[in-house]
KEFIMAR-585951 format. One line per 2 residues: their letters; for each residue x, z, y of C-alpha. Coordinates in steps of 0.5 Angstrom, whole numbers, plus 500, padded with zeros to 3 digits. Layout:
# residues N
a> X:Z:Y  ...;
***
This chain:
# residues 743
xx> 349:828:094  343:829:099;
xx> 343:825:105  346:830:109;
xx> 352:827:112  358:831:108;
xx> 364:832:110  368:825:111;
xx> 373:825:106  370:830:102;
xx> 376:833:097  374:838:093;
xx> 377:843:099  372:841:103;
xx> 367:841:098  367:848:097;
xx> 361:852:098  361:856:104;
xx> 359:862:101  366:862:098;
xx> 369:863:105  364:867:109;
xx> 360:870:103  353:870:100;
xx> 349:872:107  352:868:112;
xx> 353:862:107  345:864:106;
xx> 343:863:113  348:857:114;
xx> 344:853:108  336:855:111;
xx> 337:854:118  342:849:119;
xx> 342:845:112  350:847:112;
xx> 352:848:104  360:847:104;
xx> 367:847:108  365:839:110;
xx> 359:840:112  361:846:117;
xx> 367:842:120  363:837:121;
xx> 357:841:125  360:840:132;
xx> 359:844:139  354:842:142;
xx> 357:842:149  363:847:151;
xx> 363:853:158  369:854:161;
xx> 372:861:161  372:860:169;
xx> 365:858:170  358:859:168;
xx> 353:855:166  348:854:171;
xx> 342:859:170  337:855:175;
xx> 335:850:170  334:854:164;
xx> 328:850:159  322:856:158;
xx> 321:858:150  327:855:148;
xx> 333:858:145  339:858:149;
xx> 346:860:150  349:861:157;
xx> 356:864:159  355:869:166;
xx> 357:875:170  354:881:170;
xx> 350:883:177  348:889:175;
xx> 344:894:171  339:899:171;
xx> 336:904:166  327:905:168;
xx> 324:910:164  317:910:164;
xx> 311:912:159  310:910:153;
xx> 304:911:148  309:915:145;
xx> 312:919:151  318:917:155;
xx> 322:910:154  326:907:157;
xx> 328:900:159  335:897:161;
xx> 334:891:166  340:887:167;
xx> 342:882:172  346:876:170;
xx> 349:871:175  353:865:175;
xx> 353:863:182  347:858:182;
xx> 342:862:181  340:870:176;
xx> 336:871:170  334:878:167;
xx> 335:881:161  331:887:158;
xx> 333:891:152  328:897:151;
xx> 328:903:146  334:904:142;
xx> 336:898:144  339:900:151;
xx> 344:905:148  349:899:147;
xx> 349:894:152  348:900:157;
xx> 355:902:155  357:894:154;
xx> 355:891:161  357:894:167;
xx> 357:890:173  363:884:172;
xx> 363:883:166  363:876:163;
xx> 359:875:157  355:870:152;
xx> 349:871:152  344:867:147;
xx> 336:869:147  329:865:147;
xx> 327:864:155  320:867:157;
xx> 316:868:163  315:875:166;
xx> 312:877:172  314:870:174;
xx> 322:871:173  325:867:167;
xx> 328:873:162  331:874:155;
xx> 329:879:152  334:883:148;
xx> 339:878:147  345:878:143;
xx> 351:878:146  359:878:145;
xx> 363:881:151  368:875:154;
xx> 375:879:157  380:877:161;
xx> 385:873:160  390:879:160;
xx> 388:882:154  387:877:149;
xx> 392:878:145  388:886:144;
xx> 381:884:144  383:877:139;
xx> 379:880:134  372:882:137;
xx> 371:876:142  369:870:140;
xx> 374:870:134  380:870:140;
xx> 378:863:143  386:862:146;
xx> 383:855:150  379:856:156;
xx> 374:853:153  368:856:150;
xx> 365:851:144  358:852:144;
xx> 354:850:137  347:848:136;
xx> 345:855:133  337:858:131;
xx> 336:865:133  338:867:126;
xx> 345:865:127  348:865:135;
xx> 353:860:138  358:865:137;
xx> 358:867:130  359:859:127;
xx> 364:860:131  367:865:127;
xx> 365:862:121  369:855:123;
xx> 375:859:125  375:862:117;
xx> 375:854:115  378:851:120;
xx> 384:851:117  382:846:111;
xx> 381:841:116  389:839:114;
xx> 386:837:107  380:832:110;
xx> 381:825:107  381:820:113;
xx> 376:815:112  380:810:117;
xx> 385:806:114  392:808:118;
xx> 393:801:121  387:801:124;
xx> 387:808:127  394:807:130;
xx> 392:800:133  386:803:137;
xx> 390:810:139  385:814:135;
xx> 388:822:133  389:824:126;
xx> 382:827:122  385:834:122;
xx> 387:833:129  381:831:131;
xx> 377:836:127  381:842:131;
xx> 381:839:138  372:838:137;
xx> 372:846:135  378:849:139;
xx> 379:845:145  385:847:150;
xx> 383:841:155  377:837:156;
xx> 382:831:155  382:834:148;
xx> 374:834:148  375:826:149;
xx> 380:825:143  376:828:139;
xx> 371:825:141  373:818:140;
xx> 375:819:133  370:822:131;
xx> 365:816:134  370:812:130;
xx> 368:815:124  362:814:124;
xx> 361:807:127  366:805:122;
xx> 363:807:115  357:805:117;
xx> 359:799:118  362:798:112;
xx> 357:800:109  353:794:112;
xx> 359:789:112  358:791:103;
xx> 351:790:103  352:783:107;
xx> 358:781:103  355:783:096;
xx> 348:778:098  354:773:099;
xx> 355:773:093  348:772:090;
xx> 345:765:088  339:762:091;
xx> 335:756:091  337:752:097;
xx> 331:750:101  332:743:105;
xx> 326:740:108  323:734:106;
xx> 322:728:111  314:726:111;
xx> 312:732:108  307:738:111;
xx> 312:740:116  313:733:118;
xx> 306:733:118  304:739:122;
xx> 309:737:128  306:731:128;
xx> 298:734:130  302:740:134;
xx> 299:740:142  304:743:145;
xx> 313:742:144  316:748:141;
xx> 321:751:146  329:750:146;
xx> 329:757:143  324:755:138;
xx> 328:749:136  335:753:136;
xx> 333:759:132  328:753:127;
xx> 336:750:126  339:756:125;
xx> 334:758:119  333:751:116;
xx> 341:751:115  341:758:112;
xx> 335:755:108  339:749:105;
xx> 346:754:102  346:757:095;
xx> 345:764:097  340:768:100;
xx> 338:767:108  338:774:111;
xx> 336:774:119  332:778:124;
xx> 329:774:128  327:778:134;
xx> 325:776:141  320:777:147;
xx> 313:779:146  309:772:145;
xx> 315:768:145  312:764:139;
xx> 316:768:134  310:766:128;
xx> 310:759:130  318:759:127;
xx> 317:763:121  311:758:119;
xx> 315:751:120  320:756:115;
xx> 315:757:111  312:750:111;
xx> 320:747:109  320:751:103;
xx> 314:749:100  316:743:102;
xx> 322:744:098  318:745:092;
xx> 318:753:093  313:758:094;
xx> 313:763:101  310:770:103;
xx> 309:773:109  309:781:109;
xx> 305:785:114  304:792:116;
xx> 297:792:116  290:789:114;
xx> 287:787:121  294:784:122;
xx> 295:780:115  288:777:117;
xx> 290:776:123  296:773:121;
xx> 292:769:115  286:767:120;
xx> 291:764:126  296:760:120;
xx> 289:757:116  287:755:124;
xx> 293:752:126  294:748:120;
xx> 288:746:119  287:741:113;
xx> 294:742:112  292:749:109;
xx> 287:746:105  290:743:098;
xx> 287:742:092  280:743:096;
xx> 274:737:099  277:735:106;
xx> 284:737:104  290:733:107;
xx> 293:729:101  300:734:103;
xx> 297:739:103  298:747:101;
xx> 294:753:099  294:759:104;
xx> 292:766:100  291:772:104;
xx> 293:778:099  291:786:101;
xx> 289:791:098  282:792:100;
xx> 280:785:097  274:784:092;
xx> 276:783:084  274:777:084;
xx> 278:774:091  284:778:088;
xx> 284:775:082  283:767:084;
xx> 289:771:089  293:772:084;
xx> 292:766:080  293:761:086;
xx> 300:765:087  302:765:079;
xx> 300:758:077  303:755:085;
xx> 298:752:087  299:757:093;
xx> 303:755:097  303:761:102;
xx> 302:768:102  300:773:108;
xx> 298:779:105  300:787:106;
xx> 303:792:101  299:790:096;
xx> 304:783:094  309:788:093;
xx> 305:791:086  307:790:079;
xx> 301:785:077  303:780:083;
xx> 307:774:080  310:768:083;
xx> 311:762:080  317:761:085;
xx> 318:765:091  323:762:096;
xx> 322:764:102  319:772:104;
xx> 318:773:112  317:780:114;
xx> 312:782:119  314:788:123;
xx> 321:791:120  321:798:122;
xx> 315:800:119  317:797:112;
xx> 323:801:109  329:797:106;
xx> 326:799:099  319:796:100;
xx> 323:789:103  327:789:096;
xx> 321:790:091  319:783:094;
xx> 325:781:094  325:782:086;
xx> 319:777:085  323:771:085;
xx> 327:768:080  333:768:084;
xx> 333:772:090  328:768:096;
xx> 331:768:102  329:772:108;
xx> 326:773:114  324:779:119;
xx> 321:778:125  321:785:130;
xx> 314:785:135  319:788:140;
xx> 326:786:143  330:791:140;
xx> 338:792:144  344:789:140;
xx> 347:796:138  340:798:135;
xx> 341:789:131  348:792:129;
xx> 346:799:127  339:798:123;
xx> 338:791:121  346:790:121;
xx> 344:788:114  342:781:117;
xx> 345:776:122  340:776:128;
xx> 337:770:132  334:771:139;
xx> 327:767:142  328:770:150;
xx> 323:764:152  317:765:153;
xx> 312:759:151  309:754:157;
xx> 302:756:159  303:763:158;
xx> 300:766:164  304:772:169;
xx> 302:780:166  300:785:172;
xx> 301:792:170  298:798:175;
xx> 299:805:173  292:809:174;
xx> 293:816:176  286:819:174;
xx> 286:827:175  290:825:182;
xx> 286:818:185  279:819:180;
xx> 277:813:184  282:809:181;
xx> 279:810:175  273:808:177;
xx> 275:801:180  279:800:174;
xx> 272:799:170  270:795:175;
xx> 277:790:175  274:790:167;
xx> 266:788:169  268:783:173;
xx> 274:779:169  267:780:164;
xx> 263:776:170  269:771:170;
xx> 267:769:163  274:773:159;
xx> 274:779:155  278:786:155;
xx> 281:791:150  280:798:152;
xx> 286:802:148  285:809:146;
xx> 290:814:142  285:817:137;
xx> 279:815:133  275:821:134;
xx> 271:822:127  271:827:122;
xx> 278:825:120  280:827:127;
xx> 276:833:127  280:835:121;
xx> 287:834:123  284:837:130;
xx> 281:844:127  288:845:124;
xx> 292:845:131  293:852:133;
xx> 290:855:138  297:855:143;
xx> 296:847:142  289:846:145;
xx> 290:851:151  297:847:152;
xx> 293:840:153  287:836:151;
xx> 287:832:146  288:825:146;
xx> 282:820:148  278:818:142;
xx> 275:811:140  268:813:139;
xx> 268:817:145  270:813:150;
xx> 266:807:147  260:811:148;
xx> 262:813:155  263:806:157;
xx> 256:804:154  253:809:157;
xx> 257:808:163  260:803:167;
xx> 260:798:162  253:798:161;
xx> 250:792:160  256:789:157;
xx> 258:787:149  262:794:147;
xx> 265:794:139  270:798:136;
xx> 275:797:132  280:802:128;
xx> 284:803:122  280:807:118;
xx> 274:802:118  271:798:111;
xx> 276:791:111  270:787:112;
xx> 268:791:118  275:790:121;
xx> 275:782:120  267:781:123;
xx> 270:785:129  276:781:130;
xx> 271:775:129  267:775:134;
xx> 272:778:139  276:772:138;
xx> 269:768:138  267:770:145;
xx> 261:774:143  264:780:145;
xx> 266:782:151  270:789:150;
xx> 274:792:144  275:799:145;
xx> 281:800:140  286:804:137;
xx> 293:801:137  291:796:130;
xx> 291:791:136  299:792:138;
xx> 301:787:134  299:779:132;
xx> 293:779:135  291:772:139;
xx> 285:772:144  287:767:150;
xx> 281:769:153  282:775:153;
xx> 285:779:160  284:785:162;
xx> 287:792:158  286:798:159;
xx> 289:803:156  288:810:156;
xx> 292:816:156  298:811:157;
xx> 303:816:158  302:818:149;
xx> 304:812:147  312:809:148;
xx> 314:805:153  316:800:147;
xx> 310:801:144  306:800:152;
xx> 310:793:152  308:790:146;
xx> 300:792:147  300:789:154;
xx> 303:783:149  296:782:148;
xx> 293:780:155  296:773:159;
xx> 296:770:152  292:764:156;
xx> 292:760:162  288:766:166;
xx> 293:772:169  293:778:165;
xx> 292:784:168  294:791:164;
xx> 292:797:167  296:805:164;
xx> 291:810:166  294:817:166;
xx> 292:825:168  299:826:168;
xx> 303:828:175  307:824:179;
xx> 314:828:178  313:828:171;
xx> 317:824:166  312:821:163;
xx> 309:817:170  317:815:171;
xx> 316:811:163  309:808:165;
xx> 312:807:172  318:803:168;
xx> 313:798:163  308:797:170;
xx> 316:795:173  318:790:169;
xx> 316:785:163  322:785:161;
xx> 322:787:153  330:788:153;
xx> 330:792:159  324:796:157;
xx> 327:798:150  334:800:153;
xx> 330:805:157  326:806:151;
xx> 332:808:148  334:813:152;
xx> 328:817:153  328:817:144;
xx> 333:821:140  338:818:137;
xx> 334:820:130  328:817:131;
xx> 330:810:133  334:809:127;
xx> 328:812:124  328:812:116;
xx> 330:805:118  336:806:115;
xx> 334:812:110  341:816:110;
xx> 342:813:117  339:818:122;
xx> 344:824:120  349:821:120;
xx> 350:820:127  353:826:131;
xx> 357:824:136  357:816:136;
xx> 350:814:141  347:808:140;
xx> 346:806:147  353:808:150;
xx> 357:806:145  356:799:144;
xx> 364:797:145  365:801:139;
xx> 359:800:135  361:792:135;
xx> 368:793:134  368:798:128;
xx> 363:792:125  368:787:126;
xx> 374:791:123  369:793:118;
xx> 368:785:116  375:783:115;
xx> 376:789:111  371:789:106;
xx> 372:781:106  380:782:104;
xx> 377:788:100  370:789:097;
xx> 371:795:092  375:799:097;
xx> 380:800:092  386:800:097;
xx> 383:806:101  379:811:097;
xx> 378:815:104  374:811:105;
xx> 370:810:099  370:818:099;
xx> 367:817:106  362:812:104;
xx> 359:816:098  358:822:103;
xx> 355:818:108  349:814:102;
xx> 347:818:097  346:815:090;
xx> 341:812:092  342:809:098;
xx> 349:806:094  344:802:089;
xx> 340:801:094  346:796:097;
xx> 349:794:090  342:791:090;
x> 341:787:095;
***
């Protein structure tokens, strides 16, 4: 089955094939333009909103270019004729209102005989049709449309409305222009009664404690509603459905890695960690000893750790997962860490070797006597490096491994791999942190740290595989972050005197990062050619790297040390960069965001980044995370063309409003689809959801993972409740399920 969300409770009823009940061409048009293949799939295809057979949908905010649906009253309606390249045509235009403002509607040629004879002033119809701009009105040109009677006629005209609604609601579908609103609406009706034979997911005590409808209830009351009170209900089961067999799905995968054996890693007193607590300059904060507590108390059990570990942006998160790492090694295991890029790898391997020192030096002159080997492992690396690499790991006398992707290859082996800390969950897929997972000769445990907070629902809903731990303090001597939008097309002096913030944090003997969204080489040209014409005139493209950086040059940064980096440099060419950066011996870095994460310059406190409205408001707080990391303040200045009124201003406005990376990724939430959060996270997962919103429905989100819990933990197999099995097969394709067994 694929990754759509069949129907829950496919039974072979709502297996079928669609072109069994509505015919080849229908069914044709349902698959193409909306990936809808049987009966399930169609029931599970929800209104999108519902008009009231006594109101209108308001016309006055209508979005340009897209397809629309509206519900009106005809004003009224004229034939033009005029003179054509081919003689006399004619145009009917028809005026529609729904009381908060009129929209036009044009028919031309052959097309006017019809609707002239249809829409006479008072009629009240559905119409559905692309929103264009002409003459400065918004129109619809030939729209289809299904004429809506009054009540007193229903029964007659049962057949040639919307398939006889008896409700006052008028269910509005997600539609394309090949199929209206109202003709799904047709195709549910000829289905609806399979609805009776759909197997209910919810097991019967749950769904009666908590109130919630029956699943054939619920299905007609979404489709057909005679109240709003009806919507509600539907809606409220429906949410169930689908937090709970997800949750199920997760509680599966954690209760299957409770089942599986690991080492136990218990730290060793007088060892490597001991040793490197000892030379540390600075006390961890309470939040840093708390989590380091949880983590080593997961470490000492016989079956694998499994947490996020998630917090602010600079609240010491590698500082944890090092003393993680160092207790394992001490425990006569081997420890890798799994990050998302090359620069960040290095990084991640430069700030390690720095802050252990000698203790990250075993086996060589100079070394600690307890000491360990740190390695870094990419995919860039000569064959010589690479090799002594992979030697270091496979004989043990490596301790620690940072490395990219490139651990996860077939030739890598471990001599006993017991601890895997992920660096920027999101970016690696469940797949990629399995293939690791695979190295160790029992399952190592597991640590995945997040760049960014990311709120509760979104813990239980992606990463609800794993227990979670939170660092919310940030550590001392951390300086304040002041973050300023600049409106360069309205306030060009702005701009100006943001290049002069930056000489003179320069003058003051600091350094500044300059963010750019493209690189702007022949790579770029490319990708560039390929836009269409439409795209170019629409906006500019985004700021590039090696423009800027040159502007700058030549510009109001002449004089100062200005370098770039950017991912599609040669490795060594990134490393020398980041080198001399972190060295003092540049003053400027014009980059893209290979900065976003990981990177630790104290000195450096001024960014700016460019064209700030093209990047996420999660993604704006984590780069600011760069600057402020010393004992100077941090100063991050959002340069943006875009209007004021624009929502982009309101999301820069948002990250200049607040340095909390909690509040930001609510707000980040509720400006994203639901789909492009959950991301390919959780591969099946992004379809799944169509009622149920990860940021409104966080009650029910938490109580379907506690219902989930107790069931799976009385009964893994779901033997008692094959609905939900069902269920569960229809949400995970096959190999999602492997994917969970494997765990």
């Amino acid at each position: 089955m694929s990754e759509r969300w069949c129907a829950i409770g496919v039974v072979p009823a709502l297996d079928e094939p669609l072109k069994k009940s509505l015919g080849p061409a229908t069914a044709k048009v349902m698959a193409e333009a909306l990936d809808l293949h049987t009966v399930g799939d169609l029931l599970h295809h929800y209104p999108r909103r519902y008009a009231e057979r006594g109101e209108l949908t308001t016309l006055s905010d209508l979005p340009l270019d897209e397809h629309v649906t509206v519900v009106a009253q005809v004003a009224d309606a004229r034939v033009l004729t005029f003179n054509g390249s081919k003689g006399r045509g004619q145009r009917l235009e028809v005026t529609i209102t729904d009381g908060s403002g009129r929209l036009q509607l044009v028919f031309f040629g052959k097309g006017v005989h019809k609707p002239h004879k249809d829409l006479l002033p008072g009629t009240r119809a559905m119409f559905s049709g692309k929103v264009s701009l002409f003459n400065r009105r918004l129109q619809l040109a030939h729209p289809a449309y299904e004429l809506l009677r009054g009540d007193g006629d229903e029964a007659t005209a049962s057949a040639d409305t919307v398939a006889g609604w008896a409700g006052a609601l008028i269910p509005i579908y997600p539609a394309t222009t090949k199929l209206e609103s109202w003709k799904i609406a047709k195709a549910v009706d000829a289905v609806l009664p399979h609805a009776e034979d759909a197997a209910d997911p919810l097991p019967p005590a749950l769904r009666e404690g908590r109130g919630l409808a029956e699943l054939p209830e619920a299905l007609r009351k979404i489709h057909r509603p005679r109240t709003k009170a009806d919507v509600a209900d539907a809606r409220d089961r429906l949410k169930w459905d689908e937090a709970f067999v997800l949750q199920v799905a997760l509680a599966r995968r954690r209760h299957a890695d409770t089942q599986l054996p690991a080492v136990a890693r218990r730290p060793v007193p007088g060892a490597i960690l001991d040793a490197f607590d000892a030379k540390l300059p600075f006390t961890l904060t309470d939040g840093q000893q708390k989590v380091s507590r949880e983590i080593f108390d997961d470490l000492a059990t016989e079956h694998p750790m499994h947490r996020l570990l998630q917090g602010e942006v600079g609240s010491g998160k590698t500082m944890v997962a090092l003393r993680a790492m160092l207790a394992v090694v001490d425990a006569g295991g081997q420890a890798a860490m799994l990050a998302p890029t090359e620069v960040l790898a290095q990084q991640h391997h430069r700030s390690i070797t720095e802050m252990m020192g000698e203790l990250a030096e075993g086996g060589m002159l100079g070394g600690a006597d307890r000491a360990t080997k740190v390695v870094l492992l990419t995919g860039s690396m000569g064959t010589a490096a690479r090799r002594q690499a992979l030697l270091d790991l496979v004989t043990g006398e490596a301790g620690i491994v940072i490395g990219t992707h490139a651990l996860i290859e077939d030739k890598v082996q471990f001599h006993d791999l017991g601890l895997v800390v992920v660096d920027e969950q999101h970016r690696f897929g469940v797949e990629q942190r399995d293939a690791l997972r695979g190295k160790g000769k029992q399952p190592p445990h597991l640590l995945v740290m997040t760049a960014t907070p990311i709120p509760r629902t979104v813990a239980m809903t992606v990463f609800g595989d794993l227990e979670t731990s939170v660092l919310d303090q940030l550590p001392a001597g951390r300086s304040p972050i002041a973050t300023h939008v600049v409106p360069a097309a309205d306030k060009p002096h702005f701009l100006a005197r943001a290049w002069e913030r930056v000489r003179e944090e320069v003058e003051n003997g600091h350094q500044a990062y300059v963010v750019c969204p493209r690189i702007g080489d022949e790579e770029d040209q490319k990708k560039k050619s390929k836009a269409s014409a439409e795209d170019e005139a629409e906006k500019r493209p985004p700021l590039a790297v090696l423009e800027v950086a040159e502007k700058l040059r030549t510009g109001p940064l002449a004089g100062l040390r200005i370098a770039v980096l950017h991912g599609r440099m040669h490795p060594d060419d990134k490393d020398d960069v980041m080198r001399r950066f972190a060295a003092g011996d540049l003053d400027v870095l014009v980059a893209t965001t290979v900065i976003e994460v990981g990177v630790n310059v104290p000195n450096a406190t001024a960014m700016v980044i460019m064209d700030g409205d093209r990047f996420g408001v999660s993604q704006l707080h984590q780069l600011r995370g760069r600057v402020g990391r010393g004992s100077a303040p941090g100063l991050c200045l959002l340069v943006t063309e875009m209007p004021e009124a624009s929502p982009a201003r309101q999301r820069l406005g948002a990250v200049a409003a607040t340095l909390d990376g909690f509040e930001l990724s609510r707000i980040d939430l509720e400006q994203r689809r639901e789909g492009d959060v959950l991301g390919q996270a959780q591969s099946g997962v992004r379809s799944s959801l169509k009622v149920l919103t990860v940021i409104d429905d966080e009650e029910v989100i938490a109580a379907a993972r506690e219902e989930a819990t107790t069931l799976v933990l009385a009964d893994p197999d779901l033997t008692a409740h094959p609905g939900l099995r069902t269920a569960l097969e229809a949400l995970l394709d096959k190999d999602r399920e492997e994917y969970l067994e494997k765990g």
